[in-house]
N, CA and C of each residue as an Amber inpcrd file, in Angstrom:
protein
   372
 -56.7000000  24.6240000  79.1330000 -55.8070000  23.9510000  78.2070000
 -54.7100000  24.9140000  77.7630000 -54.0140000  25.0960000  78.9720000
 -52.8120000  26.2790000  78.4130000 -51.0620000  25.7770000  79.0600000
 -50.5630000  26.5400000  77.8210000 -49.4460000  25.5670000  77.9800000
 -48.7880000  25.6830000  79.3650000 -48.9960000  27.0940000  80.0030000
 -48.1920000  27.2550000  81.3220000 -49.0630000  26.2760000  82.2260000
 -50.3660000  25.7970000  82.1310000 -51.0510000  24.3550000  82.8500000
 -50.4080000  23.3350000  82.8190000 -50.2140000  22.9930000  81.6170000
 -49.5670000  21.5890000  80.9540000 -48.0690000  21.3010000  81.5660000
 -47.2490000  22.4720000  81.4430000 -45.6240000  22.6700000  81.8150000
 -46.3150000  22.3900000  83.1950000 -46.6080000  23.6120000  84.1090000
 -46.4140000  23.2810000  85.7650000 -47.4400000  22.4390000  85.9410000
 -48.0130000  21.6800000  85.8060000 -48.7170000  20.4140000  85.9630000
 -48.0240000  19.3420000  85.9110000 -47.4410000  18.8780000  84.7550000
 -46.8020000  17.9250000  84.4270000 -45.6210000  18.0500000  85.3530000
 -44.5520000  18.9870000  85.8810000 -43.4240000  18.9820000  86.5860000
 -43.9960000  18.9680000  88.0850000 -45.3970000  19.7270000  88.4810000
 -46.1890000  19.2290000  89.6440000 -46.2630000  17.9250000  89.8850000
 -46.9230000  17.2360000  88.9760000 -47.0150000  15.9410000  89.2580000
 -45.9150000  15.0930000  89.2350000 -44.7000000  14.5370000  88.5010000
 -43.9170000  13.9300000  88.6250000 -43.1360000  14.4840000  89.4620000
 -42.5940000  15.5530000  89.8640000 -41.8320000  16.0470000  91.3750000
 -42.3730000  15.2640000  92.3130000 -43.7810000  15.5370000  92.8130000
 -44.5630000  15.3400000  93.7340000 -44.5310000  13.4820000  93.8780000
 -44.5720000  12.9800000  92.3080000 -44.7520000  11.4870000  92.9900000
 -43.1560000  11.0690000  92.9450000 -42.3420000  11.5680000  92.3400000
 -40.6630000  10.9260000  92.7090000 -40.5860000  11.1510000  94.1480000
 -40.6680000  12.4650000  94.7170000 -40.2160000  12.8890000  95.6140000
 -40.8210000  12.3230000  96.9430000 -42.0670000  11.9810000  96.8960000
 -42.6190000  10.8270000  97.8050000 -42.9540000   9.4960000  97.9100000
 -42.2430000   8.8300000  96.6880000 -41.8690000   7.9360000  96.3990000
 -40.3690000   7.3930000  97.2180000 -39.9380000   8.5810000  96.8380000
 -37.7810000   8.5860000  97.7440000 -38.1570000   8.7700000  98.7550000
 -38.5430000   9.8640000  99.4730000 -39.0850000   9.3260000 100.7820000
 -40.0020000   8.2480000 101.6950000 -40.5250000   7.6520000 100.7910000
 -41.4720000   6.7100000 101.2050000 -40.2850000   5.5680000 101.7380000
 -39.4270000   5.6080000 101.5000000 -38.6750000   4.5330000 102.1120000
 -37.7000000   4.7210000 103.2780000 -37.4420000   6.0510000 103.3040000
 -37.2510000   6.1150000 104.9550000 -38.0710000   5.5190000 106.1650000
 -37.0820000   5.2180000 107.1140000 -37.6830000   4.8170000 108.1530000
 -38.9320000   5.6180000 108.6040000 -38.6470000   7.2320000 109.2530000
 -39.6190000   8.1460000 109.4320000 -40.2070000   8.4080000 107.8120000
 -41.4240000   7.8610000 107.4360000 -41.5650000   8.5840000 106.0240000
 -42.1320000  10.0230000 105.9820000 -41.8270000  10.7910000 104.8840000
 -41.9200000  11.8110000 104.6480000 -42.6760000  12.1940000 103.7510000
 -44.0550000  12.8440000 103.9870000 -45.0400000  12.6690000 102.7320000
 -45.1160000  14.0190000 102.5050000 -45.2710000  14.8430000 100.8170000
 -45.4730000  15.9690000 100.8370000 -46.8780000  16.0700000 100.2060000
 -47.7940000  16.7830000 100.5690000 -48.7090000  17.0910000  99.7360000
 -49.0030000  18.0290000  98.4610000 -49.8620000  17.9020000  97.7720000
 -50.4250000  18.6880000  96.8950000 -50.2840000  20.3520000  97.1910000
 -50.5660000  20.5380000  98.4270000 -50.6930000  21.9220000  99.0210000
 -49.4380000  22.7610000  98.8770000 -48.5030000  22.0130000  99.4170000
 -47.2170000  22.4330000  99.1310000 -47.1340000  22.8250000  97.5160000
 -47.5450000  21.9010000  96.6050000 -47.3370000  22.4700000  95.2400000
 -48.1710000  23.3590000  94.6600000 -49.3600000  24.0140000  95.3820000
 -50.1940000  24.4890000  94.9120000 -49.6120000  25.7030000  95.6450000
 -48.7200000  26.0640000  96.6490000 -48.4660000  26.8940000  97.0850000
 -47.5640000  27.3900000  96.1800000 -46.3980000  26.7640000  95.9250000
 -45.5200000  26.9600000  94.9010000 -45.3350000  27.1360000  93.9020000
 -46.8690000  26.4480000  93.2460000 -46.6950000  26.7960000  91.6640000
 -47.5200000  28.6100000  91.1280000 -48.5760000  29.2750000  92.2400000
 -48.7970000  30.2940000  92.1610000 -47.7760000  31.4300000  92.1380000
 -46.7240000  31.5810000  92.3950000 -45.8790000  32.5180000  91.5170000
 -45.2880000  31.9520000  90.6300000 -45.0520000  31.2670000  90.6580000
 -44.3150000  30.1450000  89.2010000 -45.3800000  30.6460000  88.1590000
 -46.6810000  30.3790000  88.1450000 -47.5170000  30.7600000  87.3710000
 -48.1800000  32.2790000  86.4440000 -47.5310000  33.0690000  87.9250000
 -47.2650000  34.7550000  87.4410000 -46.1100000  34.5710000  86.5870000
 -45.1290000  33.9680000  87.2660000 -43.8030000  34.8390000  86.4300000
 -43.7980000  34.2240000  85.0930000 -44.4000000  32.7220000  84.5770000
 -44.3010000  32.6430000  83.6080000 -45.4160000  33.6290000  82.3710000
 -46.4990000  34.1280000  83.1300000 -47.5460000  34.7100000  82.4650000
 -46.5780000  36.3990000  82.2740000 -45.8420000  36.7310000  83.3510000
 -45.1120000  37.9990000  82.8920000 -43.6660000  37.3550000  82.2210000
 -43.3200000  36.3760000  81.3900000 -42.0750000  36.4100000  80.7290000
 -42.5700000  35.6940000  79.1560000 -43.3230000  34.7990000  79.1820000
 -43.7430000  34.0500000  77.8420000 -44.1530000  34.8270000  76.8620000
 -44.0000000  34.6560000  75.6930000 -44.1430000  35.6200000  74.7710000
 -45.8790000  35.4390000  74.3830000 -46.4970000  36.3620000  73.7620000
 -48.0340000  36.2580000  74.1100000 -48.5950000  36.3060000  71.8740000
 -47.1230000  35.8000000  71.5030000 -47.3710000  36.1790000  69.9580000
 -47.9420000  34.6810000  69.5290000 -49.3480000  34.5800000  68.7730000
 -49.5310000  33.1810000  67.9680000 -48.3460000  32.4240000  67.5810000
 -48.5880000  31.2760000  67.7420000 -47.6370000  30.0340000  67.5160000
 -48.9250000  29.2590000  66.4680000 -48.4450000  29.2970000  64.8610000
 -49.3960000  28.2780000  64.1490000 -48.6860000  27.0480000  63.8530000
 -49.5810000  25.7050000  63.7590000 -49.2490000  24.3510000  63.9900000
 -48.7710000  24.7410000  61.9920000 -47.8890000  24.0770000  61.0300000
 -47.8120000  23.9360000  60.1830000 -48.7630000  22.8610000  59.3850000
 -49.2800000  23.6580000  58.2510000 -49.7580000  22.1900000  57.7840000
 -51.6070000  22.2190000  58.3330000 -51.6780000  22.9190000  59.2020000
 -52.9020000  23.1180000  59.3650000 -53.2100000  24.5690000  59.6200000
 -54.4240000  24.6980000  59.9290000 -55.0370000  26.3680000  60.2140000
 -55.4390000  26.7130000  61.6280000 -54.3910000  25.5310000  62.4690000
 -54.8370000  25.5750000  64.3360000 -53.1960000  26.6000000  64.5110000
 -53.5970000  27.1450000  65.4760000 -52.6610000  28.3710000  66.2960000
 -53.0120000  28.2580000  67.6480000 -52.2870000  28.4690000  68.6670000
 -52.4740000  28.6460000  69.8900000 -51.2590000  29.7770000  70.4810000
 -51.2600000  30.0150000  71.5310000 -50.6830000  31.1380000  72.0820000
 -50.0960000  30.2430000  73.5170000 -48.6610000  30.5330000  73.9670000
 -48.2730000  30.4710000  75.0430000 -48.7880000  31.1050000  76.2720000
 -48.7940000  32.4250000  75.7880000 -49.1870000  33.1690000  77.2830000
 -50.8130000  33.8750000  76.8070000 -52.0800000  33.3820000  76.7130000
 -53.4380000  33.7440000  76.8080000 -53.1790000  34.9690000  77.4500000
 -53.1840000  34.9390000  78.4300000 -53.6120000  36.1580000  79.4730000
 -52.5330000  36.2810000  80.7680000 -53.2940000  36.8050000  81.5610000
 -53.2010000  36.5200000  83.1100000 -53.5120000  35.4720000  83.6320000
 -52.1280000  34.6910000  84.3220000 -52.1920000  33.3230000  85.1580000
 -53.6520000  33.6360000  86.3120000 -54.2970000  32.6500000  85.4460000
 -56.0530000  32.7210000  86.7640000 -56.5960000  31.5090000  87.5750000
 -57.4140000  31.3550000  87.9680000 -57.6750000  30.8040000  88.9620000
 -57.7010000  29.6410000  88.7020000 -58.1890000  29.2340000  87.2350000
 -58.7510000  27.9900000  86.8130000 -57.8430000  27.4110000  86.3920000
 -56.2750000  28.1320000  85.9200000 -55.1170000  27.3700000  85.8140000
 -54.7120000  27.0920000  87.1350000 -54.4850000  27.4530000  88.1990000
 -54.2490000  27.3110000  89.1630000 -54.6990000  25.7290000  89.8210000
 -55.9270000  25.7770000  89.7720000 -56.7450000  24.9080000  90.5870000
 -56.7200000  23.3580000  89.6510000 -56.5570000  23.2440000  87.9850000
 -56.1750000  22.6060000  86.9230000 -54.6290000  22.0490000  87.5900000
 -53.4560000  22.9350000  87.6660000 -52.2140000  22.5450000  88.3520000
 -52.5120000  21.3950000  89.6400000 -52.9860000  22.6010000  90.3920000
 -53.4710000  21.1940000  91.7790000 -53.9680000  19.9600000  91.3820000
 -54.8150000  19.8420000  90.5120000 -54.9910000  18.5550000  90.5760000
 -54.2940000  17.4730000  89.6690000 -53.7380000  18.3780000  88.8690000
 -52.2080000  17.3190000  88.5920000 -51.1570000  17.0430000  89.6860000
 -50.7670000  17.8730000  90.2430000 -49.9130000  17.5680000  91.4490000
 -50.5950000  17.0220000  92.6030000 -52.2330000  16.7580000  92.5560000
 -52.4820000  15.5690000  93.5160000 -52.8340000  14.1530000  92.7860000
 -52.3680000  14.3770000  91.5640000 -52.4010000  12.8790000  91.0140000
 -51.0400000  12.3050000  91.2640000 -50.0500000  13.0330000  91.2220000
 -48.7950000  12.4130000  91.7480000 -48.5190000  12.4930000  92.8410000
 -49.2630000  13.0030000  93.9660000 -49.0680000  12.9840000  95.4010000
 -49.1350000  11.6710000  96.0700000 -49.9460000  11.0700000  95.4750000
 -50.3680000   9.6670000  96.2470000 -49.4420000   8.9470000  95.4410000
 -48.7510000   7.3100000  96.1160000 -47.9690000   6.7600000  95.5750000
 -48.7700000   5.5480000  95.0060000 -47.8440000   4.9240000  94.1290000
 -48.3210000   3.6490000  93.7860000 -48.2460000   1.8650000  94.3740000
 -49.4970000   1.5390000  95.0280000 -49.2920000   0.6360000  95.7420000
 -48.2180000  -0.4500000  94.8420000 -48.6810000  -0.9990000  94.1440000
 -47.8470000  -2.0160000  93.8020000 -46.1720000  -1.9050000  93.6030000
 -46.0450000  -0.5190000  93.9770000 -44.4270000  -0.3310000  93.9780000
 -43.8530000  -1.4870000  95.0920000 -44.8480000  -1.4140000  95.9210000
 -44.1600000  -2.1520000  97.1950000 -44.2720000  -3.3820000  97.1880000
 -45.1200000  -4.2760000  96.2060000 -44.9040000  -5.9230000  95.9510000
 -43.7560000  -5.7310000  95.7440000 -42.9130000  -4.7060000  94.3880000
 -41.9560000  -5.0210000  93.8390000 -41.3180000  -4.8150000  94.8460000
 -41.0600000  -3.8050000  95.6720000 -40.0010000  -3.7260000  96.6960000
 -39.9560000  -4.9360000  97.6780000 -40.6800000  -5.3830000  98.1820000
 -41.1850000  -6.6370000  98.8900000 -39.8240000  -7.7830000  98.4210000
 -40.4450000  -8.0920000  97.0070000 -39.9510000  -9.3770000  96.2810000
 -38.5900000  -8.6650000  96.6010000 -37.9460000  -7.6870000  95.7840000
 -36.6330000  -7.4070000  95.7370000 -35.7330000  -7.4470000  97.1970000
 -36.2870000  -6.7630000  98.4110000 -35.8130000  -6.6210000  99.7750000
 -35.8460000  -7.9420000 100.4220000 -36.9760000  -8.7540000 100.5170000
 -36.9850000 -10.0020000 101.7020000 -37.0090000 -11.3180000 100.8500000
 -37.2300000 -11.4090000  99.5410000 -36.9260000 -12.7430000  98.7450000
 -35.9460000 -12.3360000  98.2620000 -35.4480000 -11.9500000  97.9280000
 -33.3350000 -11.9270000  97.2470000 -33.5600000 -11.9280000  95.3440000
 -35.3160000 -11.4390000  94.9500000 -35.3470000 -12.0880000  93.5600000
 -35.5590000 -10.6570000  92.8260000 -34.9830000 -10.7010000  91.8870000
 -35.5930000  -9.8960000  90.9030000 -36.7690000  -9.7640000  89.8080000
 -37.5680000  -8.8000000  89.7720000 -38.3110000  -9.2670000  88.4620000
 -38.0170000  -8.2080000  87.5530000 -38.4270000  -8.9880000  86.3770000
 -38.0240000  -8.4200000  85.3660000 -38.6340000  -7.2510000  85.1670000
 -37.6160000  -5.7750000  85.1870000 -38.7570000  -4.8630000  84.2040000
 -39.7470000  -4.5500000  83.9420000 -40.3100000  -5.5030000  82.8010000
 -41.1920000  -5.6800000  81.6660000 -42.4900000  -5.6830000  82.7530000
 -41.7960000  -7.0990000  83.2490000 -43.2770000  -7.4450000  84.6930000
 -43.3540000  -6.4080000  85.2120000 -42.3930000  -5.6880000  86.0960000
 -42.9630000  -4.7260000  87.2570000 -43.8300000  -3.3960000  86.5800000
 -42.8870000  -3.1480000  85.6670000 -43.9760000  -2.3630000  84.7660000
 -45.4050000  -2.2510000  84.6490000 -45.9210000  -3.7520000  83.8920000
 -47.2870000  -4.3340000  83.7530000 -47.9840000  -4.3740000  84.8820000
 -47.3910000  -4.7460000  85.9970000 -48.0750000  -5.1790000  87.5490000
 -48.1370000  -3.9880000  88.0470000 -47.3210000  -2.8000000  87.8140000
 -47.7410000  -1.1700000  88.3900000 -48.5690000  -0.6800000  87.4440000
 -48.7290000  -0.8700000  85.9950000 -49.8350000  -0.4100000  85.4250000
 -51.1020000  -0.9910000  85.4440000 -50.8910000  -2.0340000  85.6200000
 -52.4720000  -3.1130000  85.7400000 -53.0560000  -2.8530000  87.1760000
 -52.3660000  -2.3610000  88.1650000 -53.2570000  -2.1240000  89.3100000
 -53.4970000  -0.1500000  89.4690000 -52.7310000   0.1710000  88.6010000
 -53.3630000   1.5610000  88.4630000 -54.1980000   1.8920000  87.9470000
 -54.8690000   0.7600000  86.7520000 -56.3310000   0.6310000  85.9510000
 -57.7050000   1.6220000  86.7210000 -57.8150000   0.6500000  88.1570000
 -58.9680000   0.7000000  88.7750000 -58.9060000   1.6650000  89.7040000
């Protein structure tokens, strides 16, 4: 639970699913994996552990503190990253009803719907 996890996790994962998402619609599609980001985010992960400042940060208002830089970027952040960037590796099926309806019926749906219909089948 450290913030340099949280940062390259979170930019792991949404890179990873935009970016094979935009490619998913080329003719030749172009899929990148997790690996690729797990390759990439290991010096990403040094250099932020050698630049972040390592001084307590306290929450106001309460008696919780946490620290940016713990230690040395280790294994268990590492392997924590990967599996955020293989939650956005895989795409979301129901993107492609919507693309479906929009490309070969001429219709739009609203927003609101495509929204609900990509979150309701990401449930399970």
């Amino acid at each position: 639970m450290t913030f340099r996890t949280w940062l390259l996790g979170t930019i792991a994962c949404a890179l990873l699913a935009f970016m094979n998402q935009f490619f998913g619609y080329r003719n030749n599609q172009l899929s990148i994996s997790a690996i690729s980001a797990q390759i990439v985010v290991l010096p990403l992960g040094k250099l932020l552990a050698s630049t972040l400042p390592s001084k307590l940060i306290t929450i106001p208002g309460t008696n919780l503190s946490f620290s940016l830089n713990p230690g040395p970027f280790n294994i268990k952040e590492h392997v924590l990253i990967t599996i955020f960037a293989n939650c956005g590796a895989n795409s979301v099926y129901a993107v492609n009803i919507v693309t479906i309806v929009k490309a070969f019926y001429h219709k739009s749906l609203h927003p609101l719907a495509a929204y609900l219909l990509v979150q309701t089948t990401q449930v399970i």
